[in-house]
N, C-alpha and C positions, 0 to 999 in steps of 0.2 A: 701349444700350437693353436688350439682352438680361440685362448685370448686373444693371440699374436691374428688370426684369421679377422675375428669382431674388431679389434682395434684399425686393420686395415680396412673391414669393410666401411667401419665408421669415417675414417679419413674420407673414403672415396665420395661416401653419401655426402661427405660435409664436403668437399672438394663440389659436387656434382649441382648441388645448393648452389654454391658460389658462384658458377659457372651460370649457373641459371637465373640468380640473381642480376648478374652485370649483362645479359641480353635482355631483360626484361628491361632494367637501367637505357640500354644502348637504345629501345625500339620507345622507350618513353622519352629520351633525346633525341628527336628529329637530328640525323646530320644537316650539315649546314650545305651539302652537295649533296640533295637525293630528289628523288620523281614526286615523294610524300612534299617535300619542301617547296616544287616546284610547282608543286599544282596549289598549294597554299597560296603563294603568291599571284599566281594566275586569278584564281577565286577573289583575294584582294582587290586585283586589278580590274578585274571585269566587276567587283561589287562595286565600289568606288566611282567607276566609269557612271556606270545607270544611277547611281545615288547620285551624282551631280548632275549629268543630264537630267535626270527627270525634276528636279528640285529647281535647279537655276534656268532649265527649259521653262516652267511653269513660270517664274520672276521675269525671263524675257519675253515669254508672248504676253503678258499681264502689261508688262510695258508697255506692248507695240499696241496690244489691240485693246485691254484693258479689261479683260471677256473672265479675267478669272478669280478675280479681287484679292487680298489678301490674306482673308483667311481659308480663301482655296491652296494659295502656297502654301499655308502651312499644314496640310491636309496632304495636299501633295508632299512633301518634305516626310510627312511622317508615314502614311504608305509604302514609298520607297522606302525607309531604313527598314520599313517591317518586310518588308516584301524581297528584299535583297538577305535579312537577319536567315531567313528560312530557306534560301533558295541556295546559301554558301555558306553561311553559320556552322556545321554540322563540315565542311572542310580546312577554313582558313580560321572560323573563330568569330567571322563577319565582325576584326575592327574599324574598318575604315576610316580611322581615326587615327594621326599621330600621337593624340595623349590618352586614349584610349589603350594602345600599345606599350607606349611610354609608361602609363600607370600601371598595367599590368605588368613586367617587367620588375617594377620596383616592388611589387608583393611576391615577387618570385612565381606569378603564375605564366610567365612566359619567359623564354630564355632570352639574354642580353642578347646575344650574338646575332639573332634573327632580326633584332629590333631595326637596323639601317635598311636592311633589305628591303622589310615593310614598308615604312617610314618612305622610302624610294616610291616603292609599288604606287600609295597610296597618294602621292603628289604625282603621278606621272598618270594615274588616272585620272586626276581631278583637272590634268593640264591638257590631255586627251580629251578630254568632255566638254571642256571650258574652247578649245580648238575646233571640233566638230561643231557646237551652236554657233561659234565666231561665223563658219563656214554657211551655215544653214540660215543665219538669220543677218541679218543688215542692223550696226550696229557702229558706234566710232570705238575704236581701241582702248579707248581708256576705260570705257565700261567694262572692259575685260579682264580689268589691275590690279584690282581686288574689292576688299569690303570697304565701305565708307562711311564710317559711323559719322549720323549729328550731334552726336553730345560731345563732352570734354574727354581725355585721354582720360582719366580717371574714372569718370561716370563709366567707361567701355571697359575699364580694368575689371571694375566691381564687376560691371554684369554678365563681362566673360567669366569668370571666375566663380560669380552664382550658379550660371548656366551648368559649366562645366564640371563643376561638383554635382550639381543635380544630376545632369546626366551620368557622372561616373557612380552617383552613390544605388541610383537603379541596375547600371548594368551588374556591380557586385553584389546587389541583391537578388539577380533574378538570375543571375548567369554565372557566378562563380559560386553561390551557398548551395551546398547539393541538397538542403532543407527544402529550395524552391522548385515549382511547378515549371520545369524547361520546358515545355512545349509552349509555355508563355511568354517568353523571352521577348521574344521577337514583337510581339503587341507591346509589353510594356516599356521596352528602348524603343519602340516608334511611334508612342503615345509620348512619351517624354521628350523627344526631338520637336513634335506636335507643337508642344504646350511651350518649348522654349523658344519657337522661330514666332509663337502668335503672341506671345506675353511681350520681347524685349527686341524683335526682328526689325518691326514698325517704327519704335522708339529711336535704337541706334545703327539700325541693320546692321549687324554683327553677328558674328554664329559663327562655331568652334573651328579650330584651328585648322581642319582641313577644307576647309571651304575657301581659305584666305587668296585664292589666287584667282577663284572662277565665278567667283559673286557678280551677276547683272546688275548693274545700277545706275538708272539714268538720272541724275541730277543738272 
């Protein structure tokens, strides 16, 4: 009896594990319908929103009035991603970035499923932002289109592709190694935005993928 008793209580403990196991599983899996998911997205959207506004706001009034030079955009450009990293980083992840999510995803540090929804979020803010300057500043439409690079399709492949490694090879160092100083996060992705809007912005104006719809550019 007394075996018989230890054998059952063992099941139950290993049962009770189990159980506790797949809700700890359940709450490290965001459903893809909950309040946590939805405020994620929201966070997204409104980080997205101010990271183009302030960034492509600075390239349009530089435009108009010519008051903020170029390496002030990109001052501004890098403020904002820091300033947006700290302010909603700590709920949605602050990617604002389709390959930012995209690349995370593909290391398994974020779930596929969530990826469209983002991916949404983060173009629908960038079209929200790129619509509100439309509104605020006097401008012809087509500066509205997107990016316009002056080099060759290639020269813009490389340098996307430099950029964008650079920038995904900081965020996994400073944001996904739990070796690194997270409070730092947010300086070092918006010293890195920084560094790639002043180095190759001027050259081919180009910059990463989510920018591709709300870029000011008067030619």
């Amino acid at each position: 009896m007394g075996r018989e008793t230890a054998n059952n209580g063992g099941e139950t403990d290993a049962r009770s594990m189990e159980e506790d196991l797949e809700a700890s599983n359940h709450n490290i899996q965001v459903p893809y319908r909950s309040t946590q998911f939805l405020q994620k997205l929201i966070a997204e959207l409104f980080g997205t929103y101010f990271l183009i506004f302030a960034g492509c706001g600075s390239v349009t009034i530089n435009e108009l009035k010519g008051t903020i030079t170029f390496p002030g955009i990109s001052i501004v450009w890098g403020l904002a991603v820091m300033v947006m990293v700290y302010a909603v980083g700590h709920i949605s992840g602050a990617h604002f970035n389709p390959a930012v999510t995209i690349a995370f995803a593909s290391c398994g540090r974020f779930p596929w499923k969530q990826v469209p929804l983002y991916v949404l979020t983060q173009v629908l803010g960038s079209t929200l932002a790129s619509g509100t300057l439309r509104m605020l500043f006097d401008g012809k439409p087509e500066h509205f289109a997107g990016t316009i690079p002056t080099g060759s399709d290639v020269q813009s492949l490389i340098i996307e592709f430099i950029i964008t490694f650079y920038l995904m090879f900081v965020i996994s160092g400073v944001a996904t190694d739990n070796r690194a100083i997270g409070e730092l996060a947010g300086l070092a992705v918006g010293a890195t935005v920084m560094i790639n809007v002043f180095v190759t912005g001027y050259i081919y104006k180009t910059i990463t993928s989510h920018f591709l719809f709300v870029h000011y550019n008067d030619n």
